[in-house]
C-alpha positions as a Python dict, from the first residue, in 0.01 Angstrom:
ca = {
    (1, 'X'): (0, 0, 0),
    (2, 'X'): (179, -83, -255),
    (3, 'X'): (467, 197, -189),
    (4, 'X'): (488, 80, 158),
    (5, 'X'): (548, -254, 59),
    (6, 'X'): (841, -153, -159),
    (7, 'X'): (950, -3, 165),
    (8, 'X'): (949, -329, 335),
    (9, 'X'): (1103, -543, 108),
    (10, 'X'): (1362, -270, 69),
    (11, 'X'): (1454, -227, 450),
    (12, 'X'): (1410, -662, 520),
    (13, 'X'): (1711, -688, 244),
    (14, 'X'): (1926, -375, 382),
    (15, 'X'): (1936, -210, 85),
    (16, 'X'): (1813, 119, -89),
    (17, 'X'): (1621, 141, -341),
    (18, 'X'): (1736, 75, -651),
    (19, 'X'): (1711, 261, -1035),
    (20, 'X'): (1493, -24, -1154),
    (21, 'X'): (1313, -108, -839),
    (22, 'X'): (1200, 259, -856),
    (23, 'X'): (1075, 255, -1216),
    (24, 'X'): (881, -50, -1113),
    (25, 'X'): (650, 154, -850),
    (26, 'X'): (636, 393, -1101),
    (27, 'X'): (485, 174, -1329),
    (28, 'X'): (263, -10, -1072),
    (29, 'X'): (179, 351, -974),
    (30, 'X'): (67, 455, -1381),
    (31, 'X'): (-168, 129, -1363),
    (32, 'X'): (-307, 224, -1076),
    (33, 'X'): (-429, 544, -1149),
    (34, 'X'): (-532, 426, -1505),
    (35, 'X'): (-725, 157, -1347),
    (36, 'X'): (-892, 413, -1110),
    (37, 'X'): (-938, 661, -1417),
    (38, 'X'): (-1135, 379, -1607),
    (39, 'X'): (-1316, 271, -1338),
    (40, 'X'): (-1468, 654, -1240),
    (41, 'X'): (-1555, 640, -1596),
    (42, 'X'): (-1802, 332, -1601),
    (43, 'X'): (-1924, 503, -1287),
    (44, 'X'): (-2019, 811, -1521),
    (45, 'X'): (-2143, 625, -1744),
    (46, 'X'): (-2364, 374, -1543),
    (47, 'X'): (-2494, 709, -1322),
    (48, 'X'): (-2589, 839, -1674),
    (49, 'X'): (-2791, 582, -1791),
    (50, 'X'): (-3016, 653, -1483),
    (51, 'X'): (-2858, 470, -1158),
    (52, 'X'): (-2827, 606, -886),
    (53, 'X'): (-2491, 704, -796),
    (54, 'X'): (-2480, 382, -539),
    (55, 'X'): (-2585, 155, -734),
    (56, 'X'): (-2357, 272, -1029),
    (57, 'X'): (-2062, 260, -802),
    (58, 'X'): (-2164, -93, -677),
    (59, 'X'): (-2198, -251, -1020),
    (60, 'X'): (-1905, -95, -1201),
    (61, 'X'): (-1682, -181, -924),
    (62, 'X'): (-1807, -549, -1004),
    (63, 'X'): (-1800, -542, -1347),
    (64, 'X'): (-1417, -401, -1304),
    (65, 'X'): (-1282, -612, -1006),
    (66, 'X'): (-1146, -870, -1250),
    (67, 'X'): (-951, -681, -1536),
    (68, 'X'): (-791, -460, -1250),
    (69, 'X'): (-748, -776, -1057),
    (70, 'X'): (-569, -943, -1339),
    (71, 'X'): (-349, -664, -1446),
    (72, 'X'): (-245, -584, -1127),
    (73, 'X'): (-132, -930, -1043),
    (74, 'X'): (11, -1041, -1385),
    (75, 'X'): (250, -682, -1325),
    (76, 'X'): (349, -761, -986),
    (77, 'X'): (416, -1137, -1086),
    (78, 'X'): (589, -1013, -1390),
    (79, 'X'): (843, -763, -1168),
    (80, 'X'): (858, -995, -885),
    (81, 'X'): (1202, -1114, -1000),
    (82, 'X'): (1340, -749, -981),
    (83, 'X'): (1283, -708, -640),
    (84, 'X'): (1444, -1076, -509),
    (85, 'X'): (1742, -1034, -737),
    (86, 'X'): (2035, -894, -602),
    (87, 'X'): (2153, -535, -741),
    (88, 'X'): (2476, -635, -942),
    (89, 'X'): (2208, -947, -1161),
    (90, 'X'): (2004, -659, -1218),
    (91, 'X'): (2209, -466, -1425),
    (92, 'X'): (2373, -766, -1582),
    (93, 'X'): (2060, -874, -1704),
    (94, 'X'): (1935, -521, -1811),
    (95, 'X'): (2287, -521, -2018),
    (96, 'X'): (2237, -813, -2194),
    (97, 'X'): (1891, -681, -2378),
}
């Protein structure tokens, strides 16, 4: 989803993608799969404690929803600025750190 959106914003502006707009769906990419790690793990875990394997999925998708939630939206608000900036700001800015 979040690859195809990439795509859109990319084709809607005319351009390719760039260097840094690339390492940014990387990174969203990394924190999704962590997330996803993490939450198979409190699956495990609730399944071992005796649930059933519904149930476990049902309440460790709950008690996950909002940390994923959070991250995911505080990293797209955070890189939101890299993909409405034009190319040549980009690299200014990245040169100035």
């Amino acid at each position: 989803m979040l690859r195809n959106f990439c795509i859109f914003v990319s084709i809607s502006r005319k351009e390719g993608l760039g260097f840094v707009a690339i390492l940014g769906v990387l990174a969203l990419s990394g924190m999704i799969i962590r997330n996803s790690v993490i939450l198979v793990d409190q699956i495990i875990k609730h399944v071992k404690q005796g649930e059933c394997l519904w149930d476990a999925i049902i309440n460790s998708t709950i008690l996950r929803f909002r940390p994923i939630m959070l991250t995911a939206l505080a990293a797209i608000l955070g890189m939101l600025p890299l993909f409405t900036m034009h190319k040549s700001e980009v690299l200014s800015k990245i040169r100035n750190i």
